[in-house]
matplotlib code that plots the C-alpha trace (Angstrom):
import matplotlib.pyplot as plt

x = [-34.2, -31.0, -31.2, -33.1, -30.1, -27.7, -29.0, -29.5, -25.7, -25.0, -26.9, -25.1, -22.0, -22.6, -23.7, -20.7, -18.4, -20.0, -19.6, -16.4, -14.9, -15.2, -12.0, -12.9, -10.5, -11.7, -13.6, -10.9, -8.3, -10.2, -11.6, -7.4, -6.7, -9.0, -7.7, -6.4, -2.6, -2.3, -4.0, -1.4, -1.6, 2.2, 0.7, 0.3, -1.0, -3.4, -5.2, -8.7, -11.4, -9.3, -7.6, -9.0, -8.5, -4.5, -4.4, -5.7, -3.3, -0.2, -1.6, -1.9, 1.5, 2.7, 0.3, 2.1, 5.6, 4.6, 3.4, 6.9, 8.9, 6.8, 7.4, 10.9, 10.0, 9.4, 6.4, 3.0, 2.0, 4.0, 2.6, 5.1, 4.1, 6.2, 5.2, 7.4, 5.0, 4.1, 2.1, 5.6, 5.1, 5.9, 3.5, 4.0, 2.0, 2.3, -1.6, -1.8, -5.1, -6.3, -7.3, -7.3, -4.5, -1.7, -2.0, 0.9, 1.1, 3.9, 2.8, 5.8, 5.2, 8.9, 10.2, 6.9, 6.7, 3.1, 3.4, 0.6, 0.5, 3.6, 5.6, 4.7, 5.5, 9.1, 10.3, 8.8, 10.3, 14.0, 13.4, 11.5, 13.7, 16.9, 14.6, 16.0, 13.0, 11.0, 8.0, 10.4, 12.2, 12.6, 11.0, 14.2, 15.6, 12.2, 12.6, 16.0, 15.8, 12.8, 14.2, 17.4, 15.8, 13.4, 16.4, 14.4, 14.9, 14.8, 13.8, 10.0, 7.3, 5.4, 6.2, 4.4, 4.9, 2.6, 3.8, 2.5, 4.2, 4.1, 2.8, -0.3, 1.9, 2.6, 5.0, 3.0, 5.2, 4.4, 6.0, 5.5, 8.8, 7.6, 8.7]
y = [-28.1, -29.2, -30.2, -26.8, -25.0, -27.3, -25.9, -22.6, -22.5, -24.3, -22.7, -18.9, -20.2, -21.6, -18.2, -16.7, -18.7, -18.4, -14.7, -14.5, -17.2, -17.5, -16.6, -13.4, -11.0, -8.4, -6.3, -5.8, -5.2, -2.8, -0.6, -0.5, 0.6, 3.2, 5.3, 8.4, 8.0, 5.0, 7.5, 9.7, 11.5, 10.7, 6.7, 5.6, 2.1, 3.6, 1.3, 0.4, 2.3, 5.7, 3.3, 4.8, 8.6, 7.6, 6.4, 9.2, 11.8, 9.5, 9.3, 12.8, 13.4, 10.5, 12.4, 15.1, 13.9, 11.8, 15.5, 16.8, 13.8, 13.8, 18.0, 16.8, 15.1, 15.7, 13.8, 13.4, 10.0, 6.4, 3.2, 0.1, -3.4, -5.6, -9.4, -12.4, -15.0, -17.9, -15.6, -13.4, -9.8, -6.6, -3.5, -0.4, 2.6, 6.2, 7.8, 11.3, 12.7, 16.6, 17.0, 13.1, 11.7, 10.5, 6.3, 3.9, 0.0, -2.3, -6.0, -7.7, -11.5, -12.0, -11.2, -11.9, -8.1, -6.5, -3.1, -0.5, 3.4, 5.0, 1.6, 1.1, 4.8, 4.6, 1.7, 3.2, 6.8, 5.7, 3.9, 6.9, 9.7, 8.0, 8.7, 11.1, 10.4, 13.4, 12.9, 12.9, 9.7, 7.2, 4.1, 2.1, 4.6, 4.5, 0.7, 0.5, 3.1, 1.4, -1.7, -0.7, 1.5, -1.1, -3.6, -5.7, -8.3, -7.5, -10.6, -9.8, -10.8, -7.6, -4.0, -1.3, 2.2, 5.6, 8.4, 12.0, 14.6, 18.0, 19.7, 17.0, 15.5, 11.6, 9.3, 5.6, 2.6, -0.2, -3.2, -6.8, -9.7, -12.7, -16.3]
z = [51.7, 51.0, 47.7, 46.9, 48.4, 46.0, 43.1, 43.5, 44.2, 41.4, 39.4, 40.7, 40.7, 36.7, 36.0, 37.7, 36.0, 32.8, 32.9, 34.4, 33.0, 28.9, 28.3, 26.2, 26.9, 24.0, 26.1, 28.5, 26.0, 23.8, 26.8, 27.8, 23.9, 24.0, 26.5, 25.6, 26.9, 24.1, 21.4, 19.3, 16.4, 15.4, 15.9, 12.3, 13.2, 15.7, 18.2, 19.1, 17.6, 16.5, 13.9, 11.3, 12.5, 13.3, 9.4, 8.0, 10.0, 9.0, 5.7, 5.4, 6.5, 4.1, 1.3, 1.6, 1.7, -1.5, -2.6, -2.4, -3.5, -7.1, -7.8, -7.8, -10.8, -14.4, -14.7, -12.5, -13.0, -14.0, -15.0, -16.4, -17.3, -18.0, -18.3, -18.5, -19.2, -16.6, -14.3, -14.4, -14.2, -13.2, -12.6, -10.7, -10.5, -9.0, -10.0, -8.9, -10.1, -9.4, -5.8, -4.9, -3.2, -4.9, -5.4, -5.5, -5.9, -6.5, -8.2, -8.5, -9.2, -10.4, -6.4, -4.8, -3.5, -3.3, -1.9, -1.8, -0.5, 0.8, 0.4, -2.9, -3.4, -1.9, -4.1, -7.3, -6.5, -5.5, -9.3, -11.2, -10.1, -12.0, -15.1, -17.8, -20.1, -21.7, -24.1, -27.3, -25.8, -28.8, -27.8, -27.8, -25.6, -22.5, -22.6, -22.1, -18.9, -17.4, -17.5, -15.9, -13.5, -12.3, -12.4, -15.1, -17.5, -21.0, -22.4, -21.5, -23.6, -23.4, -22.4, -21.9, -20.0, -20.1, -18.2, -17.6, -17.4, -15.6, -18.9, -19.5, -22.3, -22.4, -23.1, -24.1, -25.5, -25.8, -27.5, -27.8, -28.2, -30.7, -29.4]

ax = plt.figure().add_subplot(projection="3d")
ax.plot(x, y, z, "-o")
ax.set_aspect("equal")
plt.show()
């Protein structure tokens, strides 16, 4: 009888530490998250499963502050390359396409900065808006502001920039340094 009572307590007590004790917090943690004191619509990061709503209100406020920042402009859309050779380059992009929100990403390999959405967008703006460029810009005369703009080297090996302005017209150069 004793033994039988032996085991069936160590058999309720394994279960009870096997439940209690596996060191999973998750559950605990994600039922605290969710609660609706921790949930904000100013939260940008957002927490547990209203991550993805949080993102979407910050990036609707960021959307729209993008929105604003690029009527200031001349020009709707940017895209520069510039490449240095030995896995060296430079890209940035602002894409702003009719009724889609307005894309931005920062590549640059030469500072080993990667930035996408609203960060991307920041560095590229505080770069674009010192721009005088319009769609008669010599060639000579885009490469030269990019590159100071974007703080750039000019002994690239390849250089290219398109950029669309307000009135659907584009400025493309694109130019190429021989060794």
């Amino acid at each position: 009888m004793k033994r039988t009572l032996l085991v069936f307590s160590s058999f309720v007590l394994m279960c009870f530490l096997a439940a209690c004790g596996n060191g999973n917090t998750n559950d605990i943690d994600s039922a605290q998250n969710n609660t609706p004191e921790d949930v904000s619509p100013n939260n940008e990061t957002g927490t547990g499963n209203d991550s993805k709503d949080n993102e979407e209100t910050g990036n609707s406020n960021d959307q729209e502050e993008m929105k604003t920042q690029m009527d200031k402009l001349d020009f709707s859309e940017i895209e520069v390359e510039v490449s240095y050779g030995h896995d060296q380059e430079y890209e940035a992009e602002i894409e702003q396409d009719k009724n889609q929100p307005i894309e931005a990403k920062v590549e640059d390999e030469i500072n080993d900065e990667f930035l996408n959405g609203k960060d991307a967008f920041d560095s590229i703006y505080a770069k674009a808006e010192k721009l005088t460029l319009t769609k008669d810009s010599s060639d000579q005369e885009t490469i030269e502001q990019i590159l100071d703009a974007f703080g750039l080297d000019n002994e690239y090996e390849k250089f290219e920039i398109e950029i669309t302005f307000d009135d659907g017209s584009k400025l493309d150069v694109e130019d190429r340094k021989t060794a």
